[in-house]
LUMFITOR-830054 format. One record per residue (C-alpha): z, y, x. Coordinates in steps of 0.05 Angstrom, whole numbers, padded with zeros to 5 digits, always signed. Each point is the difference from the previous one (the first is absolute). Layout:
BEGIN
ZYX
...
***
This chain:
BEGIN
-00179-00559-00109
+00032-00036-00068
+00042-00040+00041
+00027+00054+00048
+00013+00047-00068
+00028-00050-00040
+00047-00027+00051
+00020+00083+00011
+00009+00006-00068
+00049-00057-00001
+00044+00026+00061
-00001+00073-00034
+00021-00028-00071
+00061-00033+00038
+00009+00052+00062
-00021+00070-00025
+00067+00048-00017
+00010+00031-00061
-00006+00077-00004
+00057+00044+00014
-00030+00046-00054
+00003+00054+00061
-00072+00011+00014
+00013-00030+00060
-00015-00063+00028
+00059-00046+00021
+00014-00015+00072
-00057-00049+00014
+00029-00067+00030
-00004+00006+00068
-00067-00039+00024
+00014-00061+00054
-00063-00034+00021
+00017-00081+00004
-00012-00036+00067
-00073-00017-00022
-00011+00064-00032
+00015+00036+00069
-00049-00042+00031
-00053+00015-00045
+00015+00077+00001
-00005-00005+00075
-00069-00030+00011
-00025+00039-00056
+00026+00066+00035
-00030-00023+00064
-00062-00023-00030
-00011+00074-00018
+00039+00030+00057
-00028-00050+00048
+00014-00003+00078
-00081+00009+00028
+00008-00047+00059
+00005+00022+00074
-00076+00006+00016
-00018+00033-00068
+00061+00050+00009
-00032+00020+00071
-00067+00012-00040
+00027+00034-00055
+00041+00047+00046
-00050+00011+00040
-00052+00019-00060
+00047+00049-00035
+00022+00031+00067
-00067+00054-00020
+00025+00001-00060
+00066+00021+00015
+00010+00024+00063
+00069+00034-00017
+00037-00076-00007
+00012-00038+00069
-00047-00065+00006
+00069-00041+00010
+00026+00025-00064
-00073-00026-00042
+00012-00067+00027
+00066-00011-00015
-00021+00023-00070
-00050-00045-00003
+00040-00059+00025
+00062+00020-00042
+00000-00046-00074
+00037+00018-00061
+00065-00041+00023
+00012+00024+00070
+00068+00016-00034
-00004-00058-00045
+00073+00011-00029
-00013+00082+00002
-00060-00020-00038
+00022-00051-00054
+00056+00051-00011
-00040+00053-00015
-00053-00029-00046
+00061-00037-00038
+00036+00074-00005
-00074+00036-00027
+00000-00059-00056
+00068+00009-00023
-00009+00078-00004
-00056-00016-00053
+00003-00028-00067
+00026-00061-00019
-00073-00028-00035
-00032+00010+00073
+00061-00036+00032
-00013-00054-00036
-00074-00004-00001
+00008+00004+00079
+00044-00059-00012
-00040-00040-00045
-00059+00016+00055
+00045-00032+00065
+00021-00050-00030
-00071-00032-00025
-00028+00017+00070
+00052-00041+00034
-00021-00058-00038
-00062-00040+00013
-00028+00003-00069
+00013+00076-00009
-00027+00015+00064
-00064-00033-00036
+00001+00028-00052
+00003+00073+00034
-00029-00007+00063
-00061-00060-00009
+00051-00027+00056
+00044-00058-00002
+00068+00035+00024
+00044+00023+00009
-00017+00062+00019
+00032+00013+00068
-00032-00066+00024
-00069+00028+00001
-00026+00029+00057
-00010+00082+00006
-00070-00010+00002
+00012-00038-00068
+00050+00039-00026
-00048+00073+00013
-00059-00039-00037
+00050-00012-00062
+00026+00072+00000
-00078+00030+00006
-00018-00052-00056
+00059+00033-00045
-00017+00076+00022
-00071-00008-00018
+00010-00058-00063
-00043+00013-00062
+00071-00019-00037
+00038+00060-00019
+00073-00043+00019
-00030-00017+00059
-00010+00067+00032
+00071+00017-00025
+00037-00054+00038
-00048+00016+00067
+00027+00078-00022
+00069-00015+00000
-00006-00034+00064
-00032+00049+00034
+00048+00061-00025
+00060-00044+00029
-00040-00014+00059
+00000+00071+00013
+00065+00017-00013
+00015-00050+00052
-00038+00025+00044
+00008+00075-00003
+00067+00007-00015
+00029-00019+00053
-00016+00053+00071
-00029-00048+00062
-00077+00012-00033
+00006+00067-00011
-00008+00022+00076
-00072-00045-00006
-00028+00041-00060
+00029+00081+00022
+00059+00000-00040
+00068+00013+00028
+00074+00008-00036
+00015+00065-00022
+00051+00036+00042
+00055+00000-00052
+00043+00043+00044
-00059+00059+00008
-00013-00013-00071
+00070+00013-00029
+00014+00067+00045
-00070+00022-00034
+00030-00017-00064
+00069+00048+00023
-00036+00057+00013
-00025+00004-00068
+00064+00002-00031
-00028-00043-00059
+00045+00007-00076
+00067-00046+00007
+00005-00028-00070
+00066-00030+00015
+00031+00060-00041
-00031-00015-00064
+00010-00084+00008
+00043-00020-00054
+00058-00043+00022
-00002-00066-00032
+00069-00036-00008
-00001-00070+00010
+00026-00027-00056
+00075-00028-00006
+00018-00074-00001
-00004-00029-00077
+00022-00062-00031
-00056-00060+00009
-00010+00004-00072
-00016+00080+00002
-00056+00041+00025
+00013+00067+00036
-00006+00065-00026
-00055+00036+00008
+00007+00069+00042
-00014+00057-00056
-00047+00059+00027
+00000+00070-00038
-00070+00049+00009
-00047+00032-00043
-00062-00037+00016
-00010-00073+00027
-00061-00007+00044
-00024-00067+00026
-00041+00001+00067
-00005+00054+00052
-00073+00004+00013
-00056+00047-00013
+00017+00004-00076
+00071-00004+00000
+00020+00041+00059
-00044+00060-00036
+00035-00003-00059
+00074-00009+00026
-00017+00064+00043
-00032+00027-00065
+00068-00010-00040
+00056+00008+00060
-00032+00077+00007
+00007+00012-00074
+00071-00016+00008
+00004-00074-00031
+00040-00044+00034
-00052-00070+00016
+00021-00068+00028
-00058-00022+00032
-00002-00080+00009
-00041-00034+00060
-00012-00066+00016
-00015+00002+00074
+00064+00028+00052
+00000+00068+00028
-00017-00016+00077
+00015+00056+00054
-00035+00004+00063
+00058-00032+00039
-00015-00068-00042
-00067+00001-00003
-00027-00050+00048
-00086+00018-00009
-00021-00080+00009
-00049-00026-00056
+00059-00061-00021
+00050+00046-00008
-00054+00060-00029
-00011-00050-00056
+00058-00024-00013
+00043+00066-00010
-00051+00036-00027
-00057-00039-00050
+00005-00048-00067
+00010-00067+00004
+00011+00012+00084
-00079+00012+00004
-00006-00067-00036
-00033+00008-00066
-00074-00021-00014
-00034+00000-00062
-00002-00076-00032
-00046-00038+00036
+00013+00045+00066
-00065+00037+00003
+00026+00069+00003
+00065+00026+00048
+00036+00045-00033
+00043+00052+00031
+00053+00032-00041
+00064+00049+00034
+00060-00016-00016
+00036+00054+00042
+00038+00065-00019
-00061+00044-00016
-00035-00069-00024
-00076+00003+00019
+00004+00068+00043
+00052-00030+00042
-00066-00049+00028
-00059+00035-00021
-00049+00035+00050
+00013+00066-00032
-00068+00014-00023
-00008+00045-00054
-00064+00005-00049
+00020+00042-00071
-00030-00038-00065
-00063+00006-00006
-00029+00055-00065
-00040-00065-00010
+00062-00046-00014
+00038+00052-00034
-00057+00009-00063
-00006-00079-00001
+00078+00006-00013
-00002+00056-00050
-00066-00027-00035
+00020-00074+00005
+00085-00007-00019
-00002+00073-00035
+00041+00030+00061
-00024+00073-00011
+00054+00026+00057
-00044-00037+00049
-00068+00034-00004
+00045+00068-00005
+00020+00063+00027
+00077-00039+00001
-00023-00054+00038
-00028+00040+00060
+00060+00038-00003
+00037-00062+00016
-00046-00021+00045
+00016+00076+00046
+00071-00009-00014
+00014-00069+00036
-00058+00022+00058
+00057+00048+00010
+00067-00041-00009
-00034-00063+00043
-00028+00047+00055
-00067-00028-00013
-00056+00039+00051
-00065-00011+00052
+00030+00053+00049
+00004-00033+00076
-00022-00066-00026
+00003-00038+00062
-00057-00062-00001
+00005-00051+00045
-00053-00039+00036
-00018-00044-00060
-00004+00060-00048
-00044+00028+00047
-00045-00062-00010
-00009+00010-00070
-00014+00076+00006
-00060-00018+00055
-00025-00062-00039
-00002+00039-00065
-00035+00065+00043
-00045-00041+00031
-00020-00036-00064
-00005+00067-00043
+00066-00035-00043
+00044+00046-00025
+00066+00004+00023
+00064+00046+00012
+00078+00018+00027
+00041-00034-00058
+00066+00044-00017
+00063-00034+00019
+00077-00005-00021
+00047+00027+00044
-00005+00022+00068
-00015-00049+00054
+00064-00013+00047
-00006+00020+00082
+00019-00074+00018
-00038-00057+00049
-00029-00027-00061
-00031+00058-00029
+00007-00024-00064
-00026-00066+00019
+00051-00034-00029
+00008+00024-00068
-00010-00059-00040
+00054-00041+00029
+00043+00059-00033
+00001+00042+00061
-00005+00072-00029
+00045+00063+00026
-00041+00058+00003
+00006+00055-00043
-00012-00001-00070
-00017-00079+00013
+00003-00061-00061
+00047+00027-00057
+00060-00009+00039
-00023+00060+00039
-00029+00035-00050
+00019+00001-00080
+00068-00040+00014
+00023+00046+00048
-00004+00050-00050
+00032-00035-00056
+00057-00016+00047
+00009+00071+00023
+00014+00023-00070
+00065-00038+00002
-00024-00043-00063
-00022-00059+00021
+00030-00070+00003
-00035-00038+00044
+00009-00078-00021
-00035-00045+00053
-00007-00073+00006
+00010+00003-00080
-00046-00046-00042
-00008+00033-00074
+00014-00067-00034
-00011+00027-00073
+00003+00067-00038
+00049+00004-00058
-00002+00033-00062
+00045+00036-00042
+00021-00016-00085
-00070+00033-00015
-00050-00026+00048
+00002+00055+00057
-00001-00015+00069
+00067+00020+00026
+00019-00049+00061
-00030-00035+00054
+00040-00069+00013
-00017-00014+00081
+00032-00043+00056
+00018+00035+00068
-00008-00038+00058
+00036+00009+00062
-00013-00051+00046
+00027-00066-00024
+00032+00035-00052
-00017+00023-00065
+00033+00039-00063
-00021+00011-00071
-00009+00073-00021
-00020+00040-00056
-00035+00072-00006
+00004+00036-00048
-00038+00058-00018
-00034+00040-00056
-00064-00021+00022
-00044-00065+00040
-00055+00014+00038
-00033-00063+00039
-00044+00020+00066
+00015-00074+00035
-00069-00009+00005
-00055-00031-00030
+00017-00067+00012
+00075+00012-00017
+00002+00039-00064
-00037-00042-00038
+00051-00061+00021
+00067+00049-00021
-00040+00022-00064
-00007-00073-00021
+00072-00024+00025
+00024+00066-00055
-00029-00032-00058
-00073+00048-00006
-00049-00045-00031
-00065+00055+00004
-00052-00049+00022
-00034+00051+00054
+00063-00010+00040
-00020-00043+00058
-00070-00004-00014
-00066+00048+00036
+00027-00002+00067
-00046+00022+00046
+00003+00000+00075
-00051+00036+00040
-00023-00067+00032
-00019+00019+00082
-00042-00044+00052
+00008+00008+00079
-00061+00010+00046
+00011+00020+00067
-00036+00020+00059
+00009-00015+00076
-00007+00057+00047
-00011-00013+00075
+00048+00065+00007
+00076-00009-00022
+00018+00017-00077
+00066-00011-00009
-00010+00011-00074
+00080-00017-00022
+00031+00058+00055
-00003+00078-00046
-00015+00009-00066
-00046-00047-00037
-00027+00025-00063
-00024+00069+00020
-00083-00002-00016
-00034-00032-00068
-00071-00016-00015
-00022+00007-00067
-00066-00022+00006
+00004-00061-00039
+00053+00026-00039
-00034+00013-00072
-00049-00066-00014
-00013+00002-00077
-00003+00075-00015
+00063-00013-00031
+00047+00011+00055
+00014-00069+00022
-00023-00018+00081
+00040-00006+00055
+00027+00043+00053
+00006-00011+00078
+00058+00010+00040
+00030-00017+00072
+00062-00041-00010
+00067-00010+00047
+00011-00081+00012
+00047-00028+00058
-00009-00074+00029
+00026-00039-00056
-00045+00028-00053
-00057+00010+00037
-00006-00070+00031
+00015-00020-00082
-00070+00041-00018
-00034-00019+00061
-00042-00075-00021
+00010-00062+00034
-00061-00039+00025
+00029-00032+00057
+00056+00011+00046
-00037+00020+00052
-00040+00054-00044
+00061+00020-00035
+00032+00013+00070
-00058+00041+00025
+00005+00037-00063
+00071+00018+00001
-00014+00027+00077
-00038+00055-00032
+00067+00029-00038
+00001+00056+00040
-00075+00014+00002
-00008-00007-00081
-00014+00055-00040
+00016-00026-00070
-00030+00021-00066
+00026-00009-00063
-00041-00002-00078
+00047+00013-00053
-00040-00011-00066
+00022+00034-00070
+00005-00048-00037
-00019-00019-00077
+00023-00072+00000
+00078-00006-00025
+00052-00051+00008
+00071-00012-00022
+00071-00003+00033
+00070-00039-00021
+00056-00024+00018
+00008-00085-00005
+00061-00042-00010
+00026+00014+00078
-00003+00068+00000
-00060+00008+00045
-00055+00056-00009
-00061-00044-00023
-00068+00042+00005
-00069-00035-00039
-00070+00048+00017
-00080-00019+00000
-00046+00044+00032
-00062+00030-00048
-00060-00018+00034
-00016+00076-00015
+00058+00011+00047
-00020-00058+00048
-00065+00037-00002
+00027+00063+00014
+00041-00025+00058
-00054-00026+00041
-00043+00052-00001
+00065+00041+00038
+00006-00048+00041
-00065-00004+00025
-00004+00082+00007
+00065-00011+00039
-00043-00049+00042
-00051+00059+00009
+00051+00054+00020
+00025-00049+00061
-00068-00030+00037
-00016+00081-00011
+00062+00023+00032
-00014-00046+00063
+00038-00067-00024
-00022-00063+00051
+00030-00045-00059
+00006-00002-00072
+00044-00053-00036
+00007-00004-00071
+00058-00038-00032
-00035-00054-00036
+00022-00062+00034
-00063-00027+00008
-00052+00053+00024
+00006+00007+00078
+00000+00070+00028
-00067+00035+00022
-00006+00027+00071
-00039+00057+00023
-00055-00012+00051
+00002+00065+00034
+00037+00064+00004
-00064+00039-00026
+00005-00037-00063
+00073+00001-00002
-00006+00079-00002
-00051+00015-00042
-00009+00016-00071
-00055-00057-00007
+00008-00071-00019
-00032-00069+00036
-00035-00050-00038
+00067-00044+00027
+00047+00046-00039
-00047+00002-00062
-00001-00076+00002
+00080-00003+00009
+00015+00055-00058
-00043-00048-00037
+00042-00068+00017
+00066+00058-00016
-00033+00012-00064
-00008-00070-00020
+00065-00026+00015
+00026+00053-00055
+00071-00006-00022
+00026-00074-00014
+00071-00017-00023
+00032-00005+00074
-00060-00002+00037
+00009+00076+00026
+00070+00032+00012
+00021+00050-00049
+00067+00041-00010
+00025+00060-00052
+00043+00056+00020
-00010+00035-00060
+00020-00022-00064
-00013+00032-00069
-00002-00008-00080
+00057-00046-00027
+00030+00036-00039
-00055+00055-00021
+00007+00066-00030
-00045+00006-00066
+00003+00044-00075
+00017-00069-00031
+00034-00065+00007
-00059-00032-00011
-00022+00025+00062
+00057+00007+00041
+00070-00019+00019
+00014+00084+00012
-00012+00060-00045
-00036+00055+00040
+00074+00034+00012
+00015-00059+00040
+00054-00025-00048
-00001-00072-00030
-00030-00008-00072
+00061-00047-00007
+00056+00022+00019
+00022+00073+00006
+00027+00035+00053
-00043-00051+00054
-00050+00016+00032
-00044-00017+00057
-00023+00037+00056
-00043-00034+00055
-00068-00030+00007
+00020-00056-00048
-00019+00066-00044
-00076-00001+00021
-00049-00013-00059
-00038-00032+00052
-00009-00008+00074
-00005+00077+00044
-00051-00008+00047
+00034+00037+00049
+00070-00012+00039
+00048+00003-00070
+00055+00040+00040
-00023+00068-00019
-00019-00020-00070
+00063-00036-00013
+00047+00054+00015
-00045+00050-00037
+00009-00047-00058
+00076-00007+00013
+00006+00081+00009
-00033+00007-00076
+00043-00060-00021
+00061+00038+00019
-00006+00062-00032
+00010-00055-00073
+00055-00024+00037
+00028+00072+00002
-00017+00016-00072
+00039-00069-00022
+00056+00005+00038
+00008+00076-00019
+00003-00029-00078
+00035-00063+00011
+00073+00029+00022
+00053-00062-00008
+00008-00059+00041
-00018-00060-00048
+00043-00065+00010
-00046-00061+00022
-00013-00063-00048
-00007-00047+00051
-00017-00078-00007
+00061-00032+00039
+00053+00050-00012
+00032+00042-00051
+00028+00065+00019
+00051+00045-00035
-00007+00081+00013
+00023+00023+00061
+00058+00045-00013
+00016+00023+00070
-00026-00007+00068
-00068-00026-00028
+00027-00063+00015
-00035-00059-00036
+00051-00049-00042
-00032-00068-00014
+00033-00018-00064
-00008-00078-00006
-00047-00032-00047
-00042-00061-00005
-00063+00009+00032
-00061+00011-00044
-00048-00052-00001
-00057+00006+00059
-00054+00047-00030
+00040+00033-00056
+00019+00072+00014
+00074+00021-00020
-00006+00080-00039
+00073+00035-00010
+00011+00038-00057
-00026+00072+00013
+00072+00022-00015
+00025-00034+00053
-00028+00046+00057
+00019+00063-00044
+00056+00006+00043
-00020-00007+00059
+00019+00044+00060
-00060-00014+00052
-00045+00069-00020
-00027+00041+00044
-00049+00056-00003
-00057+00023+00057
+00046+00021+00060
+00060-00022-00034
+00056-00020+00047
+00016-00058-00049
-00049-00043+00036
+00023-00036+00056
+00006-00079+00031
***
């Protein structure tokens, strides 16, 4: 382990980029696997991916046939005979493209870990085996990958985890196994004339048009593009889509900045490698340090509601007294807050009327009935869209019903004001700040495919919504020191169990989140538990959840896709953890588990084992990678409310195997508290009106916010919080009526006298970490004002 890290650290001390100072990472080398390296990656992914044999195929098709009588007994062989590199090049390709899309510190641990396994000693060293690895035979190289997936040593289970994710990937990602497990590609063509007839908002109206930027001397950088509004908002999610609908309708004129690329229907493509790519952080990439926990973030325009399963729970009374008791947020526990609460219900469409639930909703209903669990129809966002996929596909981005993700919803009404300026593909690099320390510009970088250009927005006011893992990054790039920024993230921490029905689930075709169980919900008296839901996963992410114990078992168990009803126990949780940025611009994420919440966690996740054997499951499989799943004897058992001394005895092994660091797969889709709102900065990074206690005229408005973590799906709650955040906004803006000029740390800018046109006026640069302040007089004379509704705003 000191070897492999200090020979890393050495490669990243020479090899690592410098930061762009853009909150954004730099384009990641591309990844090449050498001659060796390909080798190794090859009987790895066959070692998990493995072809069965002729004779074993026969038996294995013949077993499942029962099983899965909808899937031709041809088809099952041929899965069972087909490895990981029956498209060895496709293969390679792919796996090398998934590294590159990550960060640069996993690139190179991945390349640290190929080369010592193509080595004798370093095969060793790793494997007990003298190497290299892709001499070994697949009987071999299985034993070494079970010895890493189930390895007392921490590091040990993380290298048989990364294998196993790529192996997945591999595996999944590209279409001749789906026909073998009940999947099939989406009819794009169906799908898009769906998409037509709902006659979804066109945002092209409101996209700014970004100039590339003329040809300079070598010696000379490029003017930035200057921007005019009243308001700068960064991120288009839940928090800031609220408020820039908030502000638009009061007549202020708001460029909102987003990250991720408006995608129409016409270019959306509904596959999970281009799902992830268009539309998450980090391309779906980013872990927390040592890789125990996936995280998903959106990066899309509507951020997290352009992914999420559009399940809607309101904060909890609970939650809301912690918050006013506990960081002296009064509004919470109050009369104000519900009011907020009703307003964005309204604005985001949020309802239980003609709640469609699918099969595997159905599941959890019966298993909780059966059981005496509580349970119930969870509210959604939006209306669900008359297309083949029934909403199926709504967290590869696929979301065109009415009222659907922001961009149907509180965008759409910004836009149709005729005051919003729609910036996409922008990355806020830095906010500026004027001769007396208010936030008056946001400095960002447009990108437009291989292109980019430098602009600046100005406004009277900043408000950051990018996010909870964003904000705190953009806060620290514009020189706020409050040491709550970053810190007390929390991330609702979930566990997979799933059930296999002998019937046909097809849990990822309509609407996933439509039912919750709340039976385990409130553990301490205190409201912290966990909550159960039915989640939405396609090939790729289920076969990453699904544990390896074989190649053989792991085929069987990817057979029963389209049987699985899948159950998912998303903890509130108390433990906190801490986000930054490092020296290549990459998102890096550092979070331990309480074993309060570890505790917690289980104790879902064996009620969610409950709810399936009583709902008629033949199977249950938990994602710990090293218990095996439990079978139901007979139908009688697998129907009643009861329990076997068998289960009993396999709850128990499920009990002890508890939470380990990568010994059970976990993932975050919810992401709260880096920046939270409290009556002081000693106990937060926000004031309870949502602007900074450093800098005036920012603020924040997303779950970054949260004094701690929700409990419930932060959609509703954020944009409640964003809607009472906005009504400051209003109030500052209506008392802050000039345009302030920016004092920014590269460039120097004389007033604007006409046009609004920004005039670099050359200077020495200051020295890195210094900020330059003008004389107040100089901005005196400035013409960039504007007042709410004021035609003087414009791009």
């Amino acid at each position: 382990r000191h070897l492999l890290q200090a020979s890393l650290s050495r490669r990243t001390a020479v090899e690592t980029p410098h930061s762009t100072g853009r909150g954004m990472a730099n384009s990641a080398p591309e990844f090449h696997f050498t001659e060796v390296g390909r080798l190794v990656l090859l009987s790895m992914m066959d070692a998990f991916f493995a072809d069965l044999g002729e004779a074993a195929a026969k038996d294995f098709a013949a077993n499942l046939r029962l099983r899965v009588p909808t899937v031709d007994e041809d088809e099952l062989v041929a899965f069972a005979r087909r490895p990981a590199s029956a498209s060895a090049d496709d293969m390679v390709s792919l796996v090398a493209g998934k590294i590159t899309s990550g960060p640069v510190h996993d690139g190179e641990k991945l390349r640290v870990l190929f080369k010592a396994l193509s080595s004798r000693l370093g095969c060793k060293v790793l494997t007990g085996k003298l190497g290299p690895f892709y001499k070994l035979s697949t009987s071999d190289a299985q034993e070494v990958i079970k010895s890493w997936l189930c390895s007392p040593l921490a590091p040990m289970r993380e290298i048989g985890k990364s294998m196993k994710l790529l192996a997945a990937f591999a595996a999944m990602a590209l279409h001749p196994n789906w026909k073998a497990i009940g999947y099939a590609r989406p009819d794009l063509q169906a799908m898009r004339e769906s998409a037509r007839k709902m006659q979804g908002f066109d945002f092209s109206a409101c996209r700014v048009a970004v100039e590339s930027p003329q040809p300079m001397p070598s010696n000379q950088e490029p003017q930035p593009q200057e921007i005019i509004c009243d308001c700068v908002v960064v991120g288009s999610g839940p928090g800031g889509a609220v408020l820039a609908a908030e502000l638009t309708e009061a007549g202020f004129r708001v460029a909102l900045l987003e990250v991720g690329q408006w995608q129409s229907s016409e270019t959306q493509t509904c596959s999970e490698r281009e799902g992830f790519r268009a539309a998450y952080q980090m391309n779906g990439n980013l872990f927390t340090e040592h890789k125990d926990l996936t995280i998903l973030a959106g990066s899309a325009l509507g951020g997290g509601s352009a992914v999420n399963w559009s399940c809607c729970l309101p904060p909890p009374q609970q939650v809301r007294e912690e918050w006013a008791r506990d960081f002296g947020i009064e509004w919470a526990a109050s009369e104000e807050m519900q009011q907020s609460v009703e307003q964005v219900r309204q604005r985001l469409a949020m309802h239980t009327k003609r709640v469609k639930l699918n099969a595997a909703n159905q599941v959890l209903m019966r298993g909780c009935e059966r059981l005496g669990y509580q349970s119930e129809v969870a509210a959604q966002q939006g209306w669900e869209p008359e297309s083949p996929d029934n909403g199926g596909l709504c967290s590869l981005g696929w979301k065109h019903g009415s009222r659907q993700g922001m961009h149907g919803s509180a965008l759409a009404d910004a836009a149709r004001t005729g005051n919003l300026l729609l910036l996409d593909g922008c990355r806020a690099d830095e906010i500026l700040r004027d001769s007396l320390g208010r936030a008056c510009a946001v400095c960002a970088t447009v990108h437009s495919g291989p292109s980019t250009r430098q602009v600046i927005v100005r406004g009277r006011g900043v408000v950051v919504a990018g996010g909870t893992l964003q904000t705190p990054q953009l806060l620290r790039r514009s020189g706020l020191k409050n040491k709550h920024i970053g810190r007390h993230l929390h991330l609702h921490p979930a566990m997979l169990v799933w059930g296999r029905f002998d019937e046909e689930i097809r849990h990822f075709e309509g609407a996933p989140m439509t039912t919750v169980s709340r039976v385990a919900e409130d553990q301490d008296g205190r409201g912290y538990g966990a909550k159960i839901f039915v989640p939405n996963f396609h090939p790729v992410t289920f076969s990453a959840l699904t544990p390896w114990q074989g190649a053989k078992e792991f085929k069987e168990s990817l057979t029963g896709y389209a049987h699985a009803a899948p159950l998912l126990s998303l903890v509130r949780d108390q433990g906190e953890g801490k986000v930054w940025e490092d020296a290549a611009g990459n998102t890096r994420v550092d979070y331990t588990m309480t074993s309060q919440d570890k505790k917690h966690l289980m104790s879902a996740g064996e009620h969610a084992a409950r709810i399936l054997v009583a709902a008629g499951a033949r199977e249950v499989h938990s994602s710990h990678s090293c218990l095996e799943p439990f079978r139901v004897r007979d139908s009688a058992a697998a129907s009643s409310a009861g329990s076997s001394a068998d289960f009993e005895a396999w709850l128990a092994r499920l009990q002890g195997m508890g939470i380990q660091q990568n010994s059970v797969a976990l993932g975050s889709a919810h992401q709260m508290g880096t920046c939270r709102m409290a009556a002081s900065p000693k106990l937060g990074a926000v004031k309870p009106s949502g602007e900074t206690w450093e800098v005036f005229g920012l603020f924040v408005a997303d779950t970054s916010a949260f004094p701690t973590a929700s409990g419930v799906n932060p959609m509703w709650t954020c944009a409640a919080l964003a809607h009472r955040v906005a009504q400051q906004v209003k109030q500052h803006l209506g008392t802050t009526p000039e345009q302030a000029m920016p004092a920014p740390l590269r460039r120097h800018f004389a007033p604007c006298a006409a046009g609004c046109a920004s005039v670099p006026v050359p200077s020495a640069k200051p020295k890195q970490g210094l900020r330059h302040v003008e004389d107040a007089s100089t901005n005196s004379g400035s013409s960039c004002t504007s007042s709410p509704g004021s035609s003087g705003a414009r791009a």
